[in-house]
C-alpha positions as CSV (number, residue, x, y, z in Angstrom):
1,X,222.6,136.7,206.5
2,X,222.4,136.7,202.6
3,X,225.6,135.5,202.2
4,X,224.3,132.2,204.0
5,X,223.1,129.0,203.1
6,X,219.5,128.6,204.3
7,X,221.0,125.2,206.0
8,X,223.5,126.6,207.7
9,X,221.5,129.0,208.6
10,X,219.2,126.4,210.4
11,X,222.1,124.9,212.1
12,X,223.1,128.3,213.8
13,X,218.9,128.8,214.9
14,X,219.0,125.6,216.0
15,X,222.4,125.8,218.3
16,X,220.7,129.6,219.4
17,X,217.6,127.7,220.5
18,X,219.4,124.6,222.0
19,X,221.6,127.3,223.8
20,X,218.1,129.0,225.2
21,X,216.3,125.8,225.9
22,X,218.5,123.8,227.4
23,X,221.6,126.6,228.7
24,X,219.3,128.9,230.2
25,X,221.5,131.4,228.2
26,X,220.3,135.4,228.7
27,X,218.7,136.9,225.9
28,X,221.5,139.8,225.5
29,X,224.2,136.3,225.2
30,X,222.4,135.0,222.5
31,X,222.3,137.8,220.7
32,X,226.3,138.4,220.9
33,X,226.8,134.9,219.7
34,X,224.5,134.9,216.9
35,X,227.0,138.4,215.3
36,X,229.8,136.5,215.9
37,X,229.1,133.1,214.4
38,X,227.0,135.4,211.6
39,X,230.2,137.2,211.3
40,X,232.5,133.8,210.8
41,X,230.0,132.8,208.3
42,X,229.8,135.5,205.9
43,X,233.7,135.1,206.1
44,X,234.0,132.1,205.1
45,X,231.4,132.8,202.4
46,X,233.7,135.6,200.6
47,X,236.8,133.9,201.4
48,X,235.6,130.4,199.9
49,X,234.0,132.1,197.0
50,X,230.8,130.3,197.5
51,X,227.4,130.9,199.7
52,X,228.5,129.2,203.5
53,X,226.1,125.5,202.6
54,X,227.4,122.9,205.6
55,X,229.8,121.3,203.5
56,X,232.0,123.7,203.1
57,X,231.2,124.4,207.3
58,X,232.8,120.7,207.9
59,X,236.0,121.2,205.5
60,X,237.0,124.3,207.3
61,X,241.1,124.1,207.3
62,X,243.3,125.7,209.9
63,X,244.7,128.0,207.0
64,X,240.8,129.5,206.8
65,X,240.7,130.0,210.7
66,X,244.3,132.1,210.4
67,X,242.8,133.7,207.2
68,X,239.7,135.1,209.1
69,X,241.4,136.2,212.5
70,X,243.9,138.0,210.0
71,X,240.9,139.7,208.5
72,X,239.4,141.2,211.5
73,X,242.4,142.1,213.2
74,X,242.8,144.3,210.2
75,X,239.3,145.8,210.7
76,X,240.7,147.1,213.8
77,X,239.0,143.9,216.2
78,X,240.8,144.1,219.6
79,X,242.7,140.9,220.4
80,X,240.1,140.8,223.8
81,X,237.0,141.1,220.9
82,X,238.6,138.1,218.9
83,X,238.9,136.0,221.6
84,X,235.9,136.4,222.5
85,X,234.0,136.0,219.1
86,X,236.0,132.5,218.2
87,X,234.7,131.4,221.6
88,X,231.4,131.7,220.3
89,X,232.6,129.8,216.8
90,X,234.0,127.4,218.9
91,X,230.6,126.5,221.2
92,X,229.0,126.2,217.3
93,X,231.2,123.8,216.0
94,X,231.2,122.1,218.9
95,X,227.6,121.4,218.8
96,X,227.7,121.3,215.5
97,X,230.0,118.6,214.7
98,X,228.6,116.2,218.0
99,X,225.3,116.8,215.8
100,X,226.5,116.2,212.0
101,X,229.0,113.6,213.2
102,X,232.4,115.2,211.9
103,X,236.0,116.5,213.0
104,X,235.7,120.1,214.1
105,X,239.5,119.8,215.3
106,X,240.5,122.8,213.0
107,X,238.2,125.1,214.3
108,X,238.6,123.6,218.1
109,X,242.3,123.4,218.1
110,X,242.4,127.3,216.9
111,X,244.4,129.6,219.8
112,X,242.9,132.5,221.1
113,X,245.1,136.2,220.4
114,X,246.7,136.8,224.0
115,X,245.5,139.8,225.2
116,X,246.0,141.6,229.2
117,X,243.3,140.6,230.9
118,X,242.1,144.5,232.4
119,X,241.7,143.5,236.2
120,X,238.7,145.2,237.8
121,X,239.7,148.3,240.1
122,X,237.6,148.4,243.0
123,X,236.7,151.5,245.0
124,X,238.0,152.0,248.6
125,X,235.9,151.7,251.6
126,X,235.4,155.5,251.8
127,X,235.1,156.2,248.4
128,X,232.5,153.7,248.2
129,X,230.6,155.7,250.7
130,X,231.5,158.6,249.8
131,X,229.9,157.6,246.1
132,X,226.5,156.2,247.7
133,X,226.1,159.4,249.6
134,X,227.1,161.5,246.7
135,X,224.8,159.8,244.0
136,X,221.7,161.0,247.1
137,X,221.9,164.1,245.8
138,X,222.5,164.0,242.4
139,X,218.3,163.8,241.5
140,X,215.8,167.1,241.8
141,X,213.5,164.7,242.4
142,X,213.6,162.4,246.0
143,X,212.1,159.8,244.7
144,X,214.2,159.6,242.2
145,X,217.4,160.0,244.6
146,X,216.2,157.5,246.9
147,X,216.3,155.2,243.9
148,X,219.3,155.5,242.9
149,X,220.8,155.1,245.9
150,X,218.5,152.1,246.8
151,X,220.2,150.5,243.6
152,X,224.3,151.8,244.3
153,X,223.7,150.3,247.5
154,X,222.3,146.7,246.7
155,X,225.6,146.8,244.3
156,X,227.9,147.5,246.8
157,X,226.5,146.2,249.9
158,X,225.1,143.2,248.5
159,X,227.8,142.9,245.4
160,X,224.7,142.4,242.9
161,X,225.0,142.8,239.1
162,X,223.6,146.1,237.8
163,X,221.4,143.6,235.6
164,X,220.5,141.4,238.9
165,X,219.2,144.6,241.0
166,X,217.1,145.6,238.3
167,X,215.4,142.3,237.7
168,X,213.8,142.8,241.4
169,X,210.3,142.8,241.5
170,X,208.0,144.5,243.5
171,X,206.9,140.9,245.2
172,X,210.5,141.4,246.6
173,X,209.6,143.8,249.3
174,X,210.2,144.6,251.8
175,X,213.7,143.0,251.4
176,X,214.1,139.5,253.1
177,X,217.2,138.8,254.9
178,X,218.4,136.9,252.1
179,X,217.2,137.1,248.4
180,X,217.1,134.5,245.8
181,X,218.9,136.0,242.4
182,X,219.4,134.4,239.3
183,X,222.7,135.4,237.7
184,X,224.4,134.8,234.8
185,X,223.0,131.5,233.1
186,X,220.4,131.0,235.4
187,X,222.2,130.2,238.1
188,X,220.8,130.7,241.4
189,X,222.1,132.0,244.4
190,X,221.3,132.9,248.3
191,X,222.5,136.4,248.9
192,X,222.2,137.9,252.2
193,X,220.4,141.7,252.6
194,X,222.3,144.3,254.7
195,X,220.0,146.4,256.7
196,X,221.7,149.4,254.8
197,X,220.2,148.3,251.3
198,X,217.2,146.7,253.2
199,X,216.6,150.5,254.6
200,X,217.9,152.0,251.2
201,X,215.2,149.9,249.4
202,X,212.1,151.0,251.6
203,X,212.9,154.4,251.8
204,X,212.6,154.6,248.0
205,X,209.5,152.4,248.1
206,X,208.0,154.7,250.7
207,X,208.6,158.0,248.3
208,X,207.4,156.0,244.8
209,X,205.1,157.9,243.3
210,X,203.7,154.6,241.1
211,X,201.5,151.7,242.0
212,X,202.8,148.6,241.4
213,X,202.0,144.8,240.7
214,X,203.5,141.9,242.5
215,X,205.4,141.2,239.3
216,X,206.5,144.6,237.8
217,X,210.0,146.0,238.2
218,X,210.8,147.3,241.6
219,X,213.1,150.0,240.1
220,X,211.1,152.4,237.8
221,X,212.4,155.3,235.4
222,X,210.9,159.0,235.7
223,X,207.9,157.9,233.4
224,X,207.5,155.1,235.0
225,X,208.2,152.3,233.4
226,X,211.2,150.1,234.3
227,X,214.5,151.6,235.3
228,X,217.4,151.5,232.8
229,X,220.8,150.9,233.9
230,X,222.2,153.8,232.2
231,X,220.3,156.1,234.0
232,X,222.4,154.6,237.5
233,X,226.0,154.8,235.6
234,X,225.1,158.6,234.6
235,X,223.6,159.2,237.9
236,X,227.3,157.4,239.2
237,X,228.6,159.6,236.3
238,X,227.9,162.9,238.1
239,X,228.6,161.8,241.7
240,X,232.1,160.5,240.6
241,X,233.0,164.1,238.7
242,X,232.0,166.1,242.1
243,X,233.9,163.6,244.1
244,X,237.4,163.2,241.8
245,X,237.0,159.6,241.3
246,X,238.1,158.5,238.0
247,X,236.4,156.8,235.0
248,X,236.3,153.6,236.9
249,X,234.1,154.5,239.5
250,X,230.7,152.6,237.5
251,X,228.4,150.7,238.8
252,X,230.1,147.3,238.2
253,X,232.9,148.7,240.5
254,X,230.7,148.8,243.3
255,X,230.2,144.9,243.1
256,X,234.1,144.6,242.8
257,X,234.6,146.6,245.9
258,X,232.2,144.4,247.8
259,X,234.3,141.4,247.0
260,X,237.7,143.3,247.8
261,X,235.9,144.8,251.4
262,X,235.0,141.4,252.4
263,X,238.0,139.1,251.5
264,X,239.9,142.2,252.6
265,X,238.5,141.4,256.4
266,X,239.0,137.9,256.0
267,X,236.4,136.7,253.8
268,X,236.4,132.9,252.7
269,X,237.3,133.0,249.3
270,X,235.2,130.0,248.4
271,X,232.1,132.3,250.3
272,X,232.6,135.1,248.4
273,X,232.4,133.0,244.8
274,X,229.4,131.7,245.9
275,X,227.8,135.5,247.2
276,X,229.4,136.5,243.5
277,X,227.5,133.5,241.5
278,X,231.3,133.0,240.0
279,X,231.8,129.3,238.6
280,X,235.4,129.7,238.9
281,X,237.4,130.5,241.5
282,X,239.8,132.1,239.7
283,X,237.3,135.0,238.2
284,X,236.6,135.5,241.9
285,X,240.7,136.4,242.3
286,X,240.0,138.7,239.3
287,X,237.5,140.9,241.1
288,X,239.8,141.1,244.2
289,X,242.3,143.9,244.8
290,X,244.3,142.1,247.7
291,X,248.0,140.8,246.4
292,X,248.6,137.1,246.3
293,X,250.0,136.9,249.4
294,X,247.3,137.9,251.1
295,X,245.1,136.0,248.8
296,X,247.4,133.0,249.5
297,X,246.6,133.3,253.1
298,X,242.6,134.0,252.9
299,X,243.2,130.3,251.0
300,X,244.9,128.5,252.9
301,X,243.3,129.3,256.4
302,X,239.5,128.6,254.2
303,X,241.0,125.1,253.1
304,X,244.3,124.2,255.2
305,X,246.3,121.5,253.2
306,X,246.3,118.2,254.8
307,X,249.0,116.8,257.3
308,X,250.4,113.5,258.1
């Protein structure tokens, strides 16, 4: 941050801590939002000619905003990367400018690149079995195979983030018929607990070789200490290479194909955002692999237009 003012400085810390405080945000978010706003500032700090103090933060022009967009496009920065990093600039100035008291509308009014949004691609319902049963014998260890598949199977069964399985603590078994996860930004949710992953779950408790406290990890690594998600998308890795299935097969798929299986079977659509933790309802269309026609219809029977 050299080429910073300490001041401006401040104001990003103090947006990062708001953010934490008050958002709930994750740790790993804060963290990608601080690069990117420290990336926009050391910009503006070679392009302006000057150390980035907050004067120059409140007379950014439109022409600037083009100027740095054209510069990391030409570092290679994909047009889904750019978007994604003037989205953070954008929550900055927003804050910043309601706290300084001045008109952010260059920075606001600035377009994102278009980009193809990649939709997620989903397993089938026997690949996704075919996967669970497959990663059960990918470990030497059975322990260590009964953990994995205790984790591919809260994914799919329960459509849990990778992240959200492994926050489980030991205090969460045996598995309730519902479990209370905190997703993304704190949110909470109710999820219900299949007796697949419920089973899943206490056969690997049964077979840990580690005593655990109430509030340690549920899901531990070979050393024992907690369980890394890499270690699930190489075990996922190997059982997709046996089985054929292509690069897509991960263990974020699994959580797709739980929202395609249900809506698929006639889900509610509004039932399966909230099992997701989705705010909008449109990321919850993302993750589904039905056309719109079908979709369409899932809609309408959940929420049948008015007559009269």
């Amino acid at each position: 941050m050299s080429l910073i003012s300490p001041a401006a400085r401040d104001r990003l810390e103090a947006w990062l801590t708001h953010l934490k405080a008050l958002d709930n945000v994750a740790d790993n978010t804060i963290e990608a939002y601080r690069h990117d706003v420290v990336g926009f500032l050391s910009f503006l700090a070679q392009h302006l000619g000057e150390a980035t103090g907050l004067a120059p933060l409140r007379q950014v022009k439109q022409i600037d905003m083009r100027s740095w967009m054209a510069s990391e496009r030409s570092r290679g920065v994909s047009a889904r990367s750019l978007a994604r990093q003037l989205s953070a600039v954008k929550s900055f100035y927003r804050w910043f400018a309601e706290r300084d008291g001045f008109e952010a509308t260059a920075v606001l009014a600035t377009r994102a690149p278009k980009f193809h949004k990649k939709l997620p691609r989903p397993l089938a319902k026997d690949a996704a079995r075919a996967m669970i049963d497959m990663v059960d014998t990918q470990a030497r260890q059975d322990w260590i195979a009964a953990r994995d598949t205790a984790v591919v199977t809260l994914l799919y069964g329960c459509g849990l983030r990778i992240s959200e399985a492994l926050s489980l603590t030991y205090a969460d078994t045996p598995l309730p018929d519902v479990l209370r996860i905190i997703g993304k930004g704190g949110k909470e949710r109710i999820v219900p607990v299949i007796d697949p992953a419920r089973n899943a779950v206490a056969q690997y408790v049964k077979l840990l070789p580690y005593e655990l406290a109430p509030k340690d990890a549920l899901f531990r690594g070979a050393r024992g200490g907690p369980l890394s998600s890499r270690l699930i998308a190489k075990a996922m890795e190997s059982a997709r290479m046996q089985l054929g299935m292509p690069a897509t097969a991960t263990p974020h798929a699994m959580r797709h194909s739980f929202a395609t299986h249900l809506l698929e079977a006639g889900g509610d659509l509004r039932a399966i955002q909230e099992l997701l933790g989705h705010s909008s309802l449109s990321t919850t269309q993302a993750y589904t692999a039905v056309d719109t026609v079908r979709l369409m219809e899932v809609y309408d029977r959940a929420h049948p237009r008015a007559t009269g």
